[in-house]
N, C-alpha and C positions, 0 to 999 in steps of 0.2 A: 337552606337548600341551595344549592350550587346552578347556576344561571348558564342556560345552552351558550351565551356566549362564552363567558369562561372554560365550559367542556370545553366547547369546538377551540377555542386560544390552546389550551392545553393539548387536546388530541395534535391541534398545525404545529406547536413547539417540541412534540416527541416526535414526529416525524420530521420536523429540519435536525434533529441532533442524529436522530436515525441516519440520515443521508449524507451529514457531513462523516462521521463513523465511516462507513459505507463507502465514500468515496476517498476518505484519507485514510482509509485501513486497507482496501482492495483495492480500487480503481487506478489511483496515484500508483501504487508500488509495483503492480504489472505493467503497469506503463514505464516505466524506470527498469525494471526488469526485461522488459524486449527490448528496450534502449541500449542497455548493457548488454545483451546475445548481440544483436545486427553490430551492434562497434565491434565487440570481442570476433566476429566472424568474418567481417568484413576489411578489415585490414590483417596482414600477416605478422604472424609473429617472429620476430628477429630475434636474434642471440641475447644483445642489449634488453630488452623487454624484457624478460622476465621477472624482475622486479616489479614491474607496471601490470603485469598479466596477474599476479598474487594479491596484487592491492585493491584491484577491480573483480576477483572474485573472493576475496575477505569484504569486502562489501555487495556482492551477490548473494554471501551465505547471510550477513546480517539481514537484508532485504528479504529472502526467503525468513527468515525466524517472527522479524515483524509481521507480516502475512499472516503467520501459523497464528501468533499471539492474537490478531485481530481477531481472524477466523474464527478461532476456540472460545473467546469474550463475546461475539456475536452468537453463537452454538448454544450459550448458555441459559 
């Protein structure tokens, strides 16, 4: 028979794996993602830029797809 301590260890180690998930699936990448709008919005875009303006939303769009993947693996 399996010992309340070990439940209880077991129950505290699904929820730390739960929260790092959680926090490096959502938390981290909207954070990184408003990072990226306020830059993108907050300085103007010049002629030169736009090489630099494509790079920084081909990494907005990977950012967003990460999220979804989390999202949809947490849903499940």
């Amino acid at each position: 028979m399996i010992r309340k301590n070990e439940m209880f260890n077991f129950i505290l180690l699904v929820f730390k794996c739960f929260f790092i998930i959680l926090f490096f699936g959502i938390i981290i990448p909207k954070f990184i993602d408003f990072i990226l709008k306020t830059f993108i919005n907050r300085y103007l875009i010049y002629n030169n830029s736009v090489l630099v303006f494509h790079v920084i939303n081909k990494n907005e769009i990977i950012l967003y797809k990460y999220i979804y993947i989390v999202k949809s693996f947490l849903y499940l």
